[in-house]
Every structure is written in structure tokens, then in C-alpha cells.
C-alpha positions in Angstrom: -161.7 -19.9 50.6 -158.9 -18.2 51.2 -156.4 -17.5 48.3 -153.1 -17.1 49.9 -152.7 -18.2 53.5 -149.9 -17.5 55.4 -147.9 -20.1 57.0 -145.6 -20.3 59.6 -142.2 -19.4 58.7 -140.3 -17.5 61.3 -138.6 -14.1 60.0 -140.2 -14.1 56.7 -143.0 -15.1 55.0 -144.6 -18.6 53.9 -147.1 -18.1 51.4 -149.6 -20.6 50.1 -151.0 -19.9 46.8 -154.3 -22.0 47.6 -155.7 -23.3 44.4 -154.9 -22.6 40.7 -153.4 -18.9 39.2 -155.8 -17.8 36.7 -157.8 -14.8 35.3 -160.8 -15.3 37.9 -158.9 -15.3 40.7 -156.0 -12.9 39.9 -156.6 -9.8 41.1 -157.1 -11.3 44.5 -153.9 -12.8 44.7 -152.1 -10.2 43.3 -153.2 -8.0 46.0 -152.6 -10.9 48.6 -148.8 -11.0 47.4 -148.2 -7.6 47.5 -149.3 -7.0 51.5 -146.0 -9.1 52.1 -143.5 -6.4 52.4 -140.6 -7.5 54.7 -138.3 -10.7 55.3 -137.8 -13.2 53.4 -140.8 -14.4 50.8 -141.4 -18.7 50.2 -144.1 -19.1 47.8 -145.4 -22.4 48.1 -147.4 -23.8 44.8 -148.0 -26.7 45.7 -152.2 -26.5 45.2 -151.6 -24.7 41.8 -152.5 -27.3 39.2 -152.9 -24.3 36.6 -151.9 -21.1 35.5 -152.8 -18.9 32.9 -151.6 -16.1 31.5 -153.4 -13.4 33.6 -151.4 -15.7 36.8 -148.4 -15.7 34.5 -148.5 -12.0 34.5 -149.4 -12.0 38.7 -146.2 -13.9 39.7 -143.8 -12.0 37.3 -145.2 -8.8 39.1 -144.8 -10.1 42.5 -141.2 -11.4 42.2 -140.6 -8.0 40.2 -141.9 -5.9 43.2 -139.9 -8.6 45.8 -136.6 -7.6 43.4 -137.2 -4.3 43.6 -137.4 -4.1 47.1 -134.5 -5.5 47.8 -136.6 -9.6 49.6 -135.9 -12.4 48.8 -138.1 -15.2 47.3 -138.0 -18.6 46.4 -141.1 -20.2 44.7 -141.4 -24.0 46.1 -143.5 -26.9 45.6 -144.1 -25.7 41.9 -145.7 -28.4 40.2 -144.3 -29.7 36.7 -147.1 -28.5 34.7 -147.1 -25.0 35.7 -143.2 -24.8 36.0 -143.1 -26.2 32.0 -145.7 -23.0 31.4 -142.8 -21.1 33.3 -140.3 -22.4 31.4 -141.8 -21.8 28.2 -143.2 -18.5 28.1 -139.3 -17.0 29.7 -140.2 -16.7 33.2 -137.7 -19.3 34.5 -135.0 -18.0 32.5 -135.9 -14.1 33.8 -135.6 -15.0 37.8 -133.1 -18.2 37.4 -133.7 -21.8 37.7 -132.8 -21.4 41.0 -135.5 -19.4 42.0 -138.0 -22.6 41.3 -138.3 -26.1 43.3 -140.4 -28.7 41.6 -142.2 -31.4 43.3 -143.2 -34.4 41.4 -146.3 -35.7 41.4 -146.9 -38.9 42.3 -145.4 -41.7 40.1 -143.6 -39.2 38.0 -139.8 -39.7 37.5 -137.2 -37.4 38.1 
């Protein structure tokens, strides 16, 4: 399996982060982020159920290393569980509320 597949997405770059962001799986994804270097970046978490620190530490990197290089990114799909880990260890306050659009889960209320 694949852990970031790129979509379709015309100029830029639709990635989805296939599965959860934790220790096992980081290094993989970290290097998967970084081969995106030009256009627009769409990170679509909509298969992450989890993230851990190690993932914590993968994302604040990538959008870091987008930053830097002047792309822009937007992180979609993000499901309420991991964006409450976002919000609580700084990372949504760092990049902007903006940066993040949740999707609820089934049943859940806005």
C-alpha cells in the first residue's frame, strides 16, 4: 500500500495521506511530502484516523518546507480527532485555522 498517492489536481498537487500518521509509517511519508516541490499543495486526510507525535512532527515539517518555499497548502478532509490533536499540541494556531478543513464523520454535529 501506497502511503501518499497523488490525485488529480490540475496545476498543483492532491495528496492523499493513505492511512493513519504515526511513528511506523513516518519516515515514508515524510519523504513522500517532500518530492512535491512545485504548485499548489492539497493534503487530503481524509484516511488519517490517527496521528501521533512522530506524524505530528511529519506535517509541521512539510508545511514548514511548503512555507519556506514560497507553495501553498491547504490540509482538507482532516478528521475531528486528529484536528483536536492539532489543535492541542499548537499546530493549528502556528499555520492558522484556515489552513485546516474538517469533515465530520458520520452522525456528528457541526
Amino acid at each position: 500500500m501506497d502511503d501518499v498517492l497523488q490525485l488529480p489536481a490540475g496545476s498543483g498537487h492532491r495528496l492523499l495521506l493513505n492511512g493513519d500518521l504515526d511513528f511506523e509509517r513516518a519516515e515514508r511519508i515524510a519523504a513522500a511530502l517532500q518530492r512535491y516541490a512545485g504548485g499548489p499543495v492539497v493534503l487530503d486526510l481524509s484516511r488519517c484516523q490517527f496521528i501521533d507525535s512522530t506524524g505530528i512532527g511529519v506535517l509541521v515539517d512539510a508545511l514548514r518546507s511548503y512555507a519556506a518555499r514560497g507553495i501553498e497548502v491547504a490540509a482538507v478532509r482532516v478528521r475531528p480527532a486528529v484536528f483536536e490533536v492539532l489543535e492541542i499540541v499548537g499546530v493549528v494556531d502556528v499555520f492558522g485555522r484556515g489552513l485546516f478543513e474538517i469533515v465530520l464523520d458520520e452522525g456528528e454535529d457541526a
